[in-house]
C-alpha positions in Angstrom: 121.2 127.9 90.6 120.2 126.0 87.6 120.1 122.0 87.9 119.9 120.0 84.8 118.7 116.5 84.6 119.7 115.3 81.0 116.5 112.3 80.3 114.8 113.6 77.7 114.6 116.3 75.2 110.8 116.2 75.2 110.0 120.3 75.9 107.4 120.7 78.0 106.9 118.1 80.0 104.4 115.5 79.1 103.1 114.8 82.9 101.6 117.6 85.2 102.6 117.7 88.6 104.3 119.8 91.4 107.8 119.2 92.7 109.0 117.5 95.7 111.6 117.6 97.8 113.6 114.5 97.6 115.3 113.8 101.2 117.6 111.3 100.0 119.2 113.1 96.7 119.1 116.5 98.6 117.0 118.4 95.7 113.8 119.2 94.6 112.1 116.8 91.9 109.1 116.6 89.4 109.0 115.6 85.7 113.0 114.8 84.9 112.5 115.2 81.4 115.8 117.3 80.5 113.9 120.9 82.1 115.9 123.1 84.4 115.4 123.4 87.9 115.6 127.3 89.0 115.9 127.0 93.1 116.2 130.3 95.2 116.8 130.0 99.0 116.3 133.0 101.1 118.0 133.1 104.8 116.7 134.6 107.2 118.3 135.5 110.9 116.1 136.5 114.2 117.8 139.4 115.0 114.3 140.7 116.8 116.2 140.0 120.8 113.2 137.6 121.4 112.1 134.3 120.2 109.6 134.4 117.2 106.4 132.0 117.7 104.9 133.0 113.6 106.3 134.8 110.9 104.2 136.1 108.4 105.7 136.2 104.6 104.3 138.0 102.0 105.4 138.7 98.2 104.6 139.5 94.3 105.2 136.4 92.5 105.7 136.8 88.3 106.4 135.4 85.6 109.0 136.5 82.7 111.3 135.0 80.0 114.8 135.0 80.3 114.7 138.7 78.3 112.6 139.8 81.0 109.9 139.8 79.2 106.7 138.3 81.2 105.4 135.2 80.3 103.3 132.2 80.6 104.6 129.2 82.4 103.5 126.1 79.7 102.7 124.4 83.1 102.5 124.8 86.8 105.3 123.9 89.2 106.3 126.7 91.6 106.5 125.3 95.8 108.1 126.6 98.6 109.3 125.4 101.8 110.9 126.4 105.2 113.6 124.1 107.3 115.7 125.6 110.5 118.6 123.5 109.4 118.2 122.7 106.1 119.1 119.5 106.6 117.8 116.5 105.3 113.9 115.7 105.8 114.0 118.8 107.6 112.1 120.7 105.2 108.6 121.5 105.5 106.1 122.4 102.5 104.4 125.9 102.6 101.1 125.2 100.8 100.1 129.0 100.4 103.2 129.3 98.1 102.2 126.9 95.3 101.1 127.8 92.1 98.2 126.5 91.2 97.9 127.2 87.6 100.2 128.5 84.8 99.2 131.7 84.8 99.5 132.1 88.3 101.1 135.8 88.9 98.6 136.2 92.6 100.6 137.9 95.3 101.7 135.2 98.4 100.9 135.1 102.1 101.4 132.8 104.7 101.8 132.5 108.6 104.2 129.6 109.6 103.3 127.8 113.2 107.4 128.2 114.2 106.5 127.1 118.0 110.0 128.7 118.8 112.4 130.5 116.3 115.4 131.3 119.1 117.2 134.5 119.1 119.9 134.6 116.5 119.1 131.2 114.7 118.4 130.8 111.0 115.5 130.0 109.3 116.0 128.9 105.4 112.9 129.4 102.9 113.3 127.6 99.8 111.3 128.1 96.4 111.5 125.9 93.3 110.3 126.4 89.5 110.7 122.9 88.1 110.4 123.8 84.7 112.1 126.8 84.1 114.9 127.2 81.4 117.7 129.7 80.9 117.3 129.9 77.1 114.7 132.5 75.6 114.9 131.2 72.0 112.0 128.5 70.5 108.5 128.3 70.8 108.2 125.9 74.1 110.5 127.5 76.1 109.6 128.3 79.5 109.6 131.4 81.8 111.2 131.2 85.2 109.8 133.1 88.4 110.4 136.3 89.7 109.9 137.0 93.4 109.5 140.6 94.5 108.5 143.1 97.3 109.6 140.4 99.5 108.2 140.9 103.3 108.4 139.8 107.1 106.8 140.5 110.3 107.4 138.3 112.9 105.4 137.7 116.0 107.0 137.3 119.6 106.5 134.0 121.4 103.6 134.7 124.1 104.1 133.7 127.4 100.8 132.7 129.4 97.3 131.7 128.5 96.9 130.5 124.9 95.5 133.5 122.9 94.2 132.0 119.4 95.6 134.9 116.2 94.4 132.8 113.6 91.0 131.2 113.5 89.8 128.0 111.5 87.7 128.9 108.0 85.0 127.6 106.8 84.8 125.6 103.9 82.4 124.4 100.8 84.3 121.6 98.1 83.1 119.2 95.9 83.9 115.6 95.9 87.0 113.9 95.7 88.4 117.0 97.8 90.9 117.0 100.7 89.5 119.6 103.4 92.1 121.3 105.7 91.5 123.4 109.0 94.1 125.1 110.7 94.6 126.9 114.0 97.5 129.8 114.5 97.9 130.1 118.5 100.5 131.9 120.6 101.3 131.1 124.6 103.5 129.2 126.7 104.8 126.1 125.4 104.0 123.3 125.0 100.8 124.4 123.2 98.2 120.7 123.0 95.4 120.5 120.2 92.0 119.0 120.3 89.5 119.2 117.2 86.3 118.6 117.5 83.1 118.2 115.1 79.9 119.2 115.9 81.1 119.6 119.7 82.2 115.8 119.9 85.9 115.0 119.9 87.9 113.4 117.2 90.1 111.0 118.6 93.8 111.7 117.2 93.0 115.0 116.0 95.4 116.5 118.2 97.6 118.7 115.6 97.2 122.4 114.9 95.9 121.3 111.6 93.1 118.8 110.7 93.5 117.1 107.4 89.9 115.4 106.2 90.8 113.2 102.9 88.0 112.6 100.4 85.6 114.8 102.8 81.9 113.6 102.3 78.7 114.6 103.4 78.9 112.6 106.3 81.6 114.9 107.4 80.0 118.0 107.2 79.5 120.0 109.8 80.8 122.3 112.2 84.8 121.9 113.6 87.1 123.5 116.0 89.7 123.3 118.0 90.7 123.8 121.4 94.1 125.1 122.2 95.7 124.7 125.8 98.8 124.6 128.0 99.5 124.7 131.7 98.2 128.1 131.9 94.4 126.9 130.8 92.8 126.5 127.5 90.9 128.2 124.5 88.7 127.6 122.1 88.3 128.4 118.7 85.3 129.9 116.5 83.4 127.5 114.5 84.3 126.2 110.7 81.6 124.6 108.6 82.5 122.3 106.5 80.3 122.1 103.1 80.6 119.1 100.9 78.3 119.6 97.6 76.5 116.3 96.9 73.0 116.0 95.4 71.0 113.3 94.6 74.4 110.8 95.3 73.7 107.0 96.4 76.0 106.1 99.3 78.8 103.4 98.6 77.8 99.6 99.4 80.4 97.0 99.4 78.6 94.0 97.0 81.7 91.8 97.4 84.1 91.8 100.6 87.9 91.2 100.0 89.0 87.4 100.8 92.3 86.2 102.6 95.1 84.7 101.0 97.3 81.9 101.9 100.7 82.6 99.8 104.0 81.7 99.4 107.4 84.2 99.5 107.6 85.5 96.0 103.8 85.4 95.1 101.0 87.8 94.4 99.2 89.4 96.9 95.7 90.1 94.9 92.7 91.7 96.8 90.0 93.3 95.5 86.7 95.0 97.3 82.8 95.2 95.2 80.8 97.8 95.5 78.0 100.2 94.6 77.1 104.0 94.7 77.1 107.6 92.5 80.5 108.2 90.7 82.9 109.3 90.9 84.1 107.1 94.1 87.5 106.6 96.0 89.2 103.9 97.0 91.8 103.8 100.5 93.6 100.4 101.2 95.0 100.0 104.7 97.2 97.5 105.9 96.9 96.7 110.0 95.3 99.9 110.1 97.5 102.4 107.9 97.0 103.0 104.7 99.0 101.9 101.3 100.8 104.8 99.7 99.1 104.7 96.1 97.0 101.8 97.2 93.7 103.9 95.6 91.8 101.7 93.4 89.1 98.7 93.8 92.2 96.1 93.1 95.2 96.0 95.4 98.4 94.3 93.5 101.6 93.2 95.3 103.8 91.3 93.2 106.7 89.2 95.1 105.5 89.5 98.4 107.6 88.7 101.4 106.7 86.9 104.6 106.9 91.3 106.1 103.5 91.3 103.8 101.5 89.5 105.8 99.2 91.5 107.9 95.0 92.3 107.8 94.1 94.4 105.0 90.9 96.1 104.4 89.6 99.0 102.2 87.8 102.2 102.4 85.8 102.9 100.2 83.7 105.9 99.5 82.1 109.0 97.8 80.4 112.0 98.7 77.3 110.5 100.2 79.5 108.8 102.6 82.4 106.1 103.3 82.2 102.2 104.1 85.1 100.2 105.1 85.3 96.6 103.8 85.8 93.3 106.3 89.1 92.5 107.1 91.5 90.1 104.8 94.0 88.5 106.5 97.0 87.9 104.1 99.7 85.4 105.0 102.7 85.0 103.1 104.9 82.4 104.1 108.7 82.6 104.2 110.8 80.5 101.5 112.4 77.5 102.6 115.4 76.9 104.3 117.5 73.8 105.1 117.9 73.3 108.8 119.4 69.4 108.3 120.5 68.7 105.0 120.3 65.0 103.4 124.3 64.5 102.2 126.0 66.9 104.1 124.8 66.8 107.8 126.7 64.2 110.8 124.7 61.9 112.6 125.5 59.7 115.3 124.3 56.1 115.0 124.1 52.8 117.0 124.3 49.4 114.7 125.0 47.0 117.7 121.8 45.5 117.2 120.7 45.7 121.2 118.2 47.0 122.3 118.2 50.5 123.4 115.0 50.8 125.5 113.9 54.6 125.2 116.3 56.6 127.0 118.6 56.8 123.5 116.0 59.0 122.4 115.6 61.7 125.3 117.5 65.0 125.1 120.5 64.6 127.4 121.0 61.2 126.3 124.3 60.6 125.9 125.7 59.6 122.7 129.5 61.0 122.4 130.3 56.9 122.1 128.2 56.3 118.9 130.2 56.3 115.7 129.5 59.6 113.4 128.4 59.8 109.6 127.3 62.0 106.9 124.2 61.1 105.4 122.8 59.5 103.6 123.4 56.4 105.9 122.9 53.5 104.3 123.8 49.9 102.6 122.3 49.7 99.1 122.4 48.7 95.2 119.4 51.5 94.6 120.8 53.2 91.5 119.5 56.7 93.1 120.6 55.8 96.6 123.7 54.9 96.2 125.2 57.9 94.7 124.6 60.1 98.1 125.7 57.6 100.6 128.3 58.7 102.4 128.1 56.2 105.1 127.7 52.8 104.5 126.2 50.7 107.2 126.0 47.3 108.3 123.4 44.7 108.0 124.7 42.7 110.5 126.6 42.7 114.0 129.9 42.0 115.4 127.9 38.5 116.0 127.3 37.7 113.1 123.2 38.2 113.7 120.8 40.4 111.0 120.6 43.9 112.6 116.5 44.8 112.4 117.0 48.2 114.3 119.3 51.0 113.5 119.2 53.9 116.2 120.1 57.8 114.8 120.8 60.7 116.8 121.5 64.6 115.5 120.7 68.0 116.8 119.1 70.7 115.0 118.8 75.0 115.9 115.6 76.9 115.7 116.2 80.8 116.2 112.7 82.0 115.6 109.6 81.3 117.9 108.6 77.9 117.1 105.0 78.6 117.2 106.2 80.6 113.9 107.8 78.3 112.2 106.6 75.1 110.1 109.4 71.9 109.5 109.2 69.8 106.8 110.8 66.4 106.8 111.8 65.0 103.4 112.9 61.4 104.5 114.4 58.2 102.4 113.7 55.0 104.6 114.0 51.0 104.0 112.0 49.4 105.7 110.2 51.4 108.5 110.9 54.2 110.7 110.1 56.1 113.9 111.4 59.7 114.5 111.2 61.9 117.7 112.0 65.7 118.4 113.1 66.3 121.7 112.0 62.9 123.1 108.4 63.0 121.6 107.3 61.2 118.8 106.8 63.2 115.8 105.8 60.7 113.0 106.6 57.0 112.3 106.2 55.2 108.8 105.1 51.4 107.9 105.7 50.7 112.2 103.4 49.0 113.8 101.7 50.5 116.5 103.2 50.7 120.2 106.4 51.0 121.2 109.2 49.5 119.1 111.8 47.4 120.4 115.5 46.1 118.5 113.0 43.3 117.7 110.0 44.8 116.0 110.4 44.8 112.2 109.0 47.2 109.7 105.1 46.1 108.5 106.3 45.4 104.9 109.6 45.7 103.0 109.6 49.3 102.0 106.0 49.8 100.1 107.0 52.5 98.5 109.8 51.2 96.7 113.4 52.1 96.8 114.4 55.7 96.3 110.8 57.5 96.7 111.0 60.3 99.7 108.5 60.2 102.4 107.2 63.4 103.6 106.0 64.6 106.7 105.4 67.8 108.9 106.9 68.5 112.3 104.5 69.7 114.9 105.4 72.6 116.5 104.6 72.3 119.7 107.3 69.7 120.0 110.5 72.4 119.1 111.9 74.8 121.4 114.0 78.0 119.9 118.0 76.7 120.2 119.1 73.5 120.0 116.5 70.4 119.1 117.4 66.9 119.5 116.1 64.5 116.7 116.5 61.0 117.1 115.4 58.2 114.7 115.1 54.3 114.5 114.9 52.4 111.7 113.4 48.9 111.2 114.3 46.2 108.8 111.3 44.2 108.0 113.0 40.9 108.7 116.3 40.3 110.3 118.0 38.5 106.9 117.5 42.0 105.3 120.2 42.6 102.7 120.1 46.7 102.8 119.2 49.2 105.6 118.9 53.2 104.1 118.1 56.3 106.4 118.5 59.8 104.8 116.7 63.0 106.2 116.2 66.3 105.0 114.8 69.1 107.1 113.1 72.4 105.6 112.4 75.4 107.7 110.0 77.7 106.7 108.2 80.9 108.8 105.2 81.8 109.3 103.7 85.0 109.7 101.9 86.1 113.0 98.2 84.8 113.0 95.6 84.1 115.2 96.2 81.6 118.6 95.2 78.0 118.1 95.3 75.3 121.0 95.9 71.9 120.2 95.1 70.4 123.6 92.5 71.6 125.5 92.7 71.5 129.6 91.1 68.4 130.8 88.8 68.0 134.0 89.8 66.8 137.2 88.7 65.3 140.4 90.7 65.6 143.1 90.3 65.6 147.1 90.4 68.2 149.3 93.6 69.7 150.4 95.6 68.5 146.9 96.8 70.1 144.2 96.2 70.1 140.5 97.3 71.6 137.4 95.0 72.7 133.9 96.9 73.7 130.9 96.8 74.0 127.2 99.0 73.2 124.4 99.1 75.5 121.5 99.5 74.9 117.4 99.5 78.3 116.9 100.1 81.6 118.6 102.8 84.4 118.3 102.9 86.3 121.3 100.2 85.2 122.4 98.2 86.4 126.1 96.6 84.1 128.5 93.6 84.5 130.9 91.8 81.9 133.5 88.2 82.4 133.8 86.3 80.1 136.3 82.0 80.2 135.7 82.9 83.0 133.1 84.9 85.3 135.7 87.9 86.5 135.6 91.2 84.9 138.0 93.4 87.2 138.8 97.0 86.3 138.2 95.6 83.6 136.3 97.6 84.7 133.2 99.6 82.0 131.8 98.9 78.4 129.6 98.9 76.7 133.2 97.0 77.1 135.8 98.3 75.4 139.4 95.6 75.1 142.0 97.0 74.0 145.4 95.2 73.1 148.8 92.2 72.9 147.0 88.9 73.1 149.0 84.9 72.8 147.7 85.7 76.9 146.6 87.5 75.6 143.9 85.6 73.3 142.4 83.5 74.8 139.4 83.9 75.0 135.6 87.2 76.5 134.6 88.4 77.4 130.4 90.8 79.4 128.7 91.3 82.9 126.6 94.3 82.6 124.3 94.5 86.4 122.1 96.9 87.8 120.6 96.9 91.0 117.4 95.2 88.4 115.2 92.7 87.2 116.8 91.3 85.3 120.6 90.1 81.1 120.7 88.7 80.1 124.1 89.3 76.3 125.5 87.0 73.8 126.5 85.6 73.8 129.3 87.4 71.9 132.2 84.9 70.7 135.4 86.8 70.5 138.6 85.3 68.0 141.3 86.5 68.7 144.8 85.6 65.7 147.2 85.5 66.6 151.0 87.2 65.7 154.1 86.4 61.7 154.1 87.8 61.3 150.7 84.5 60.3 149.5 82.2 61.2 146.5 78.9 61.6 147.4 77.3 60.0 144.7 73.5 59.6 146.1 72.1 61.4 149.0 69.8 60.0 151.5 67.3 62.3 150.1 67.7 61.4 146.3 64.9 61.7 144.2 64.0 57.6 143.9 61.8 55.5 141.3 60.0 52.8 143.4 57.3 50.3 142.4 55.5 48.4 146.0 52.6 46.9 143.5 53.6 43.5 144.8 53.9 41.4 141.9 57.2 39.6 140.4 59.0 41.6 138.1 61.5 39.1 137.2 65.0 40.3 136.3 64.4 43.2 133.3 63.8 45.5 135.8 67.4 45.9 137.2 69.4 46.7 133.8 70.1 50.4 133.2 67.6 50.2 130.3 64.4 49.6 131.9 62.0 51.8 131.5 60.4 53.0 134.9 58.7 56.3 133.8 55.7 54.7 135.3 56.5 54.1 138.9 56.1 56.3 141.5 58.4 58.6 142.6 59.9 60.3 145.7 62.8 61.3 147.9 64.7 59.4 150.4 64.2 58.3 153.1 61.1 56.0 152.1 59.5 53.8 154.6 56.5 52.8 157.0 57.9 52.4 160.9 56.6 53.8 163.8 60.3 53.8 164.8 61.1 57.6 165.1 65.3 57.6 165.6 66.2 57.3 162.1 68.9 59.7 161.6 67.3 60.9 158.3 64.0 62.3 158.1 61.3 60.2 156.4 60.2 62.2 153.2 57.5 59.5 151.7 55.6 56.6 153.6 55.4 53.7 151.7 52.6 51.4 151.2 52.2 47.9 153.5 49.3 46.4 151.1 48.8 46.9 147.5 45.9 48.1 145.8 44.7 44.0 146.3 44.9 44.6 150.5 47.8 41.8 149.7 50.7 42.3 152.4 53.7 43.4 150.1 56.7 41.2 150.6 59.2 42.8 148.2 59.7 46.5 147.1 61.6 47.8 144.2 64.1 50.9 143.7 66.1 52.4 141.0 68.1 55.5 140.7 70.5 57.3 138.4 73.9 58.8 139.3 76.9 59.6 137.0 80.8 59.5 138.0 82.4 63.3 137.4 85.2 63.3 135.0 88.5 61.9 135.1 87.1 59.3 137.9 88.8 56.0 137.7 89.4 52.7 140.1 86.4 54.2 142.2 85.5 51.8 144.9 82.0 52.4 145.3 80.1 51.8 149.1 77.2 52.3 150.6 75.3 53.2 153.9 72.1 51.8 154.0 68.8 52.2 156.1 66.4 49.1 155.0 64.0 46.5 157.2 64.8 43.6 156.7 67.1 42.7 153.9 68.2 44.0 150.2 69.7 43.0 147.1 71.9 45.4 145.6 72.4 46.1 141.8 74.3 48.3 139.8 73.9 48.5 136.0 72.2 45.2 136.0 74.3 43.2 138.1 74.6 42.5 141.6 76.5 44.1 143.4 76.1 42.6 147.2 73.3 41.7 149.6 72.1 41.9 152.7 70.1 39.2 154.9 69.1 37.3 151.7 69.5 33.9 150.4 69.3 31.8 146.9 67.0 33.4 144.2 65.7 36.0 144.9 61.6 36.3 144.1 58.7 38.7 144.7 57.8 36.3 147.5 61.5 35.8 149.1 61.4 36.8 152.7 64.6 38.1 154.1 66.6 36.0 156.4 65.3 37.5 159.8 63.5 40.2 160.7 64.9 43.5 162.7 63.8 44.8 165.4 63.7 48.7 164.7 
């Protein structure tokens, strides 16, 4: 039947190209430009008594004028196709059937792969001349096609081992070229493809035909295919592949695409540098599939949606080979949308003038008593505020007194992870405010620091002026997805304030996915044995984000979420623990978090009997520099505990250095001097500090310069201060 689409009375066509079959109109399409569309549709029924695994059709293709009379076709546009149905998106292009140039009269053949044509069901075969006319009058008109000595032998479906009936052929092309292998293969269903190259497998090669776009001379070589089913498996002959490039450059990329950062409705613009023979090709993918019609060094995308965002890259090539650009990561964030709004949202709000403590600002506070007002909120003569106030407040209370603090409570939904999402706070405020999401604070403007009672005023009466917004951001981490609490307090800066305003406005706008991003980091702990403790992270960032525990760069298993619970701890757990956080975008590791386990006397060991000590028994009086941290003792001598000179052999530690009795002088020594380092772990605090001792006869004890206790000694102490008695050993 003949389909006219009236567009144009341009005859021919002004644009080459073949037709395609258009799923959602239900015809076939190329160049509407008022030319008739000649379709033919054979149908065929298997009336063999067994299923058909491959039909073979062959033909005479011709072309004549409407008289009969044979012609040239003024350009190219015969296809064919096959469907079981015919329904839509059903039909399947027969390549073998195109015609490839207007003068194309060649006879046709080609197998079709049918897997299983059932007894008694229809096949449908479908050709189309795009640019045939019925009219044989004028110069440019155009012959249709004539199909003739029409044939087809059908194969039976094997049963069995896979028997291969058409082999792979070899191949020699030119660059830009698409090369195509195919296997024909009868046996017991399912039939299961493997290509390989040069004997090594392709991963995802696993149809009956292998499609190489742009082939290069990187791709040459030698391919096949195994076919198998439960039966067993065969393999076919091999098919060289020939790609004729001499004297070609390889492609280098000189300049690697670069992210963007964009908002709904902008420009996506990437584009990749590089070098190499002519004429080269151009493929860009986004997360790993390529762009339809993305094939140039510049990828477009005008009004880009947040659906955009992804990691693009490009693949460039020619026929000396391919290279494949760094990846851009391209985030387009969603338009705004108003999640409070500044006149027409209902707050609840507390103008006693008491003071609330901080439970008015927790979650399940509750507030059901407070009065209820649209916003703007306010009391004010500001020629811009005073048109949206909708509730006027008081300045003073039922007492008569100046009100500094008025107290605001409303709720707000978040439906979308909150990790994705950034909140915007557009706020009008006289004098000096404090606002909290869910309890926390989130931001506070001209307030002192600490926390604010009914009494604390505002640092300055409104610096800004009346009528100018104050922005701020959200954090993130403070929302959950449903229903958010926001509570505010406002502060006059004096009590005989004359005008009070609070007004807030509240923008929503996602993100797209990106890469994890922690905005606490675990911190380290000392604990003792047999407790508990908890590490965990807080993140800024992270959409679906995975978790995983690693303690001295291994591995816990379980250990997959942001918290990590340790209980009944012993000396195995202490170590160095951090944090993977990854998700499709990207991985960011924590810092490192030291756990300190002290054992079964709840004490820290902080220096060992056998500690490695500085000691100087010269004899003389070194005064009182020698005890601050400072000092610099990197010329005594030095040696491990226990130090001493006894002929007393029941000390419970072994003696690792003998000490001296006379200096160099043959002078009896009265007084010896020690120092050591230690260091308290992390997260130590209110440490009591005490020591065992082994000394003969008495000690004074320092720590960072200052004394700390002493044993058997009196008044100043000198180089020539004898202890108070002497011990027996």
């Amino acid at each position: 039947m003949n389909l006219p689409l009236p567009t144009s009375s341009n005859i021919p066509p002004t644009v080459d190209g073949y037709a395609r079959w258009n799923s959602s109109g239900h015809y076939l399409q190329t160049r509407p430009q008022t030319n008739w569309y000649t379709l033919l549709m054979a149908t065929l029924r298997n009336d063999t008594g067994s299923n058909i695994a491959f039909i073979t059709l062959r033909y005479d293709l011709a072309t004549v004028m409407g008289n009969g009379i044979n012609a040239t076709e003024e350009i190219p546009g015969h296809r064919g196709y096959y469907s079981f149905t015919g329904a839509t998106g059903t039909w399947i292009r027969v390549p073998q059937f195109d015609s490839p140039t207007a003068t194309d009269t060649s006879p046709k053949v080609a197998t079709l792969n049918l897997g299983v044509w059932p007894q008694n069901a229809f096949l449908y075969l479908l050709w189309a001349d795009v640019n045939a006319i019925a009219a044989t009058a004028g110069a440019n008109q155009e012959g249709g096609y004539t199909i003739d000595n029409f044939q087809a032998a059908a194969s039976p479906a094997q049963s069995g081992f896979p028997s291969i009936v058409s082999q792979p052929t070899a191949q020699t092309l030119g660059y830009p070229n698409q090369a195509a292998f195919s296997v024909e293969a009868l046996g017991s269903m399912p039939l299961f493809y493997q290509w390989f190259k040069d004997g090594a497998l392709l991963n995802g090669a696993t149809n009956s035909t292998l499609t190489i776009h742009n082939a290069n001379a990187t791709q040459q070589g030698s391919y096949a295919v195994s076919v198998s089913n439960s039966f067993g498996a065969v393999l076919s002959s091999n098919a060289p592949l020939t790609v004729e490039c001499v004297g070609a450059t390889s492609v280098v990329i000189t300049n690697q695409p670069s992210g963007q950062s964009l908002n709904s409705g902008g420009t996506i613009a990437l584009t990749v540098g590089v070098s190499g023979s002519s004429p080269l090709t151009f493929q860009w993918h986004r997360d790993g599939l390529p762009i339809v019609g993305a094939n140039s060094s510049n990828y477009v995308k005008a009004i880009a949606q947040a659906a955009d965002s992804g990691f693009y890259s490009v693949i460039a090539g020619n026929c000396a080979g391919a290279m494949t650009s760094s990846v851009a990561f391209i985030q387009v964030i969603g338009a705004p949308y108003g999640l409070v709004g500044l006149t027409n949202h209902f707050w609840r709000y507390n103008q006693s003038g008491t003071n609330l403590g901080t439970a008015w600002k927790e979650v399940d506070y509750d507030d059901p008593s407070w009065p209820s007002g649209r916003g703007i909120l306010a009391r004010e003569d500001n020629a811009f505020i005073t048109p949206l106030t909708n509730t006027v407040l008081s300045v003073t209370n039922a007492a008569g007194a100046g009100i500094v603090t008025h107290y605001f409570r409303t709720t707000f939904v978040v439906t979308n992870d909150p990790s994705l999402v950034s909140l915007m706070a557009s706020n009008y405020i006289d004098d000096g405010a404090v606002v909290y999401v869910n309890g926390l604070e989130a931001f506070r403007y001209n307030m002192p620091a600490g926390d604010p009672s009914n009494t604390t005023t505002a640092l300055a009466a409104n610096p800004l002026g009346e009528g100018v917004p104050i922005v701020s951001n959200i954090p993130p981490n403070l929302t959950v997805r449903g229903t958010n609490v926001l509570a505010v307090e406002v502060h006059q800066n004096t009590s005989l304030s004359t005008d009070v305003v609070f007004g807030l406005a509240l923008l929503g706008r996602d993100l797209p996915p990106g890469p994890p991003a922690i905005a606490v980091h675990p911190a380290s702990r000392t604990v003792f044995e047999g407790q508990g403790l908890t590490l965990s992270v807080t993140l800024a960032a992270g959409h679906d984000s995975r978790f995983q525990w690693l303690k001295e760069g291994v591995a816990l298993l379980s250990a997959t979420n942001s918290t990590l619970l340790l209980t009944n701890v012993s000396f195995l757990e202490a170590g160095r623990y951090l944090l993977t956080v990854s998700n499709a975008y990207g991985m960011v590791t924590s810092s490192v978090a030291t756990v300190n386990v002290i054992g079964g006397e709840a004490k820290l060991r902080l220096v060992e009997f056998t500690n490695a000590w500085r000691f100087n028994q010269s004899g003389p009086n070194l005064g009182t520099a020698w005890r601050a941290p400072a000092y610099d003792d990197a010329s005594w001598e030095s040696g491990p505990g226990v130090l001493l000179n006894s002929q007393y052999d029941g000390f419970p530690e072994p003696t690792n250095r003998v000490l001296s009795l006379t200096n160099s002088s043959g002078t009896v020594v009265t007084t010896y001097y020690f120092r050591v380092h230690f260091a308290l772990p992390p997260g130590i605090s209110n440490v009591v500090l005490s020591a065992s001792n082994l000394l003969d006869d008495g000690a004074v004890f320092y720590v960072n310069g200052f004394e700390a206790t002493r044993l058997r000694m009196n008044g100043v102490v000198t180089a020539t201060t004898f202890a108070g008695f002497a011990l027996t050993d």
